[in-house]
Residue frames relative to the residue before (quaternion, step in Angstrom):
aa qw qx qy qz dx dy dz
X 1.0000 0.0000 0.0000 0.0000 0.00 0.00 0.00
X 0.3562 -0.7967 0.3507 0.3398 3.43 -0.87 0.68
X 0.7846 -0.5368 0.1299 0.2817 3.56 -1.24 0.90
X 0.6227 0.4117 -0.4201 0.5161 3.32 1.59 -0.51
X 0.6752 0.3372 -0.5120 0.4101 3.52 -0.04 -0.18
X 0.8724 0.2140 -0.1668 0.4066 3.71 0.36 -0.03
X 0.0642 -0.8017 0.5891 0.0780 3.45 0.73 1.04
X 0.4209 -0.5411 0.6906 0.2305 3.03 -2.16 0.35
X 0.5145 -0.7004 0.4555 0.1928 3.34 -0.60 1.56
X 0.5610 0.6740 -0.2445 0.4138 3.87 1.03 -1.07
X 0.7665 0.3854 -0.1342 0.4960 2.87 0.78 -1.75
X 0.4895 0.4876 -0.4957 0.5263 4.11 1.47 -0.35
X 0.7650 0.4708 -0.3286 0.2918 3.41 0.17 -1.14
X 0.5566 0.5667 -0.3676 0.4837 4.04 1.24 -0.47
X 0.8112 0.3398 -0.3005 0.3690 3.49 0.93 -0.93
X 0.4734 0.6141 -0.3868 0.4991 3.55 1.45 0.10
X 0.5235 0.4904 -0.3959 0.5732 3.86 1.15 -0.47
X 0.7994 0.5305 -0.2241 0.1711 3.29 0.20 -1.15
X 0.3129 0.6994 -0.0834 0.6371 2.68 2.69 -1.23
X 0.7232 0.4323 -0.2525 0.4758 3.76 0.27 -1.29
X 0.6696 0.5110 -0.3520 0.4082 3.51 0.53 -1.45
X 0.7403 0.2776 -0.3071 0.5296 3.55 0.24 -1.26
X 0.5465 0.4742 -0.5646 0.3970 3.35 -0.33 0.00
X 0.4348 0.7675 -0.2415 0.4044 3.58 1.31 -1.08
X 0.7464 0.5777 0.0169 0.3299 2.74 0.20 -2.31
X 0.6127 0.7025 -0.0455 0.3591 3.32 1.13 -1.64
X 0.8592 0.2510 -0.0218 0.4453 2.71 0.77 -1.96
X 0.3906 0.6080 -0.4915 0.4861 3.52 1.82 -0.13
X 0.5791 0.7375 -0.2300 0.2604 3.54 0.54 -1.29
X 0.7749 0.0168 -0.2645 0.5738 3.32 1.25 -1.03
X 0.3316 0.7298 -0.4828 0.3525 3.34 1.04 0.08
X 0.6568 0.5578 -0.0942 0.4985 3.33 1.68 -0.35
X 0.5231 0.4006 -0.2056 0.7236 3.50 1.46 -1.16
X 0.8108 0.2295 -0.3689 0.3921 4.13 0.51 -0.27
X 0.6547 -0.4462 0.5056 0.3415 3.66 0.90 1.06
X 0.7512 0.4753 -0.3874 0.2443 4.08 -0.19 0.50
X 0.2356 -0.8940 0.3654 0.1083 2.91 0.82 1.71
X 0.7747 0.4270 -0.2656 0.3834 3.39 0.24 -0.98
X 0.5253 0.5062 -0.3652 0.5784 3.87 1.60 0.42
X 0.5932 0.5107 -0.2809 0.5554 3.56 0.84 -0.54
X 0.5932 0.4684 -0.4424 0.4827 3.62 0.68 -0.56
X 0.5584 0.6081 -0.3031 0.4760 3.52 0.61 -1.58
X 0.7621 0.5181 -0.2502 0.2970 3.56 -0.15 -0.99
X 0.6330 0.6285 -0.1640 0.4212 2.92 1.84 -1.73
X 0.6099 0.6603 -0.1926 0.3935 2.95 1.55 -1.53
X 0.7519 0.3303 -0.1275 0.5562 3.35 0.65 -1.57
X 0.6016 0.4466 -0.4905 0.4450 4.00 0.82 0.20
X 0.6248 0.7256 -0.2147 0.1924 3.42 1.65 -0.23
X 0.6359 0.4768 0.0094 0.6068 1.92 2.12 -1.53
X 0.4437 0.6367 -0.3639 0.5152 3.82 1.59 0.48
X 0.6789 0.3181 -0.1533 0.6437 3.53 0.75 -1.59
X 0.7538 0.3893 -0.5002 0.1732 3.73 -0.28 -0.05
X 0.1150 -0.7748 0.5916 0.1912 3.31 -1.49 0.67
X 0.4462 -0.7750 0.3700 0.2516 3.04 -1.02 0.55
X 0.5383 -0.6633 0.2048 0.4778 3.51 -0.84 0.55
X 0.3449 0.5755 -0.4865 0.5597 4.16 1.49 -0.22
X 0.6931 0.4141 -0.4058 0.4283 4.00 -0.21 -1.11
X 0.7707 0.4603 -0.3035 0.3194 3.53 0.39 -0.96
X 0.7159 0.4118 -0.2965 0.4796 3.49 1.46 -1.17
X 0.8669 0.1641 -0.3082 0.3558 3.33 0.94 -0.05
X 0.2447 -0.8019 0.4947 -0.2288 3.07 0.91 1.73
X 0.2107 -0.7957 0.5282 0.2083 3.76 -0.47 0.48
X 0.2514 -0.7856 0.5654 0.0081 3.56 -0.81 1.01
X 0.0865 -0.7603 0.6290 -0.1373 3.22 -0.47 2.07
């Protein structure tokens, strides 16, 4: 069936992360160009905790 009438929920949910991250990304950026270190950490933190996988997530990763 084709993909717009039936999206793959997974695949919505990867590009909304991905959406999130840069947007992420962005805002570390000027949070930087304004000199506010201890907000830029924060960001770092929570962009850290967005992009990481773990090494359990990865080995047991489902395989479709």
């Amino acid at each position: 069936m084709n993909k717009f009438f039936d999206p793959d929920p997974s695949e919505f949910e990867k590009l909304e992360k991905e959406r999130i991250i840069k947007e992420l990304e962005k805002v570390i950026q000027k949070t930087e160009r304004e000199g506010r270190e201890e907000d830029v950490e924060k960001l770092k933190k929570e962009l850290k905790a967005l992009t990481h996988e773990s090494f359990w997530d990865i080995l047991f990763k489902p395989i479709y």
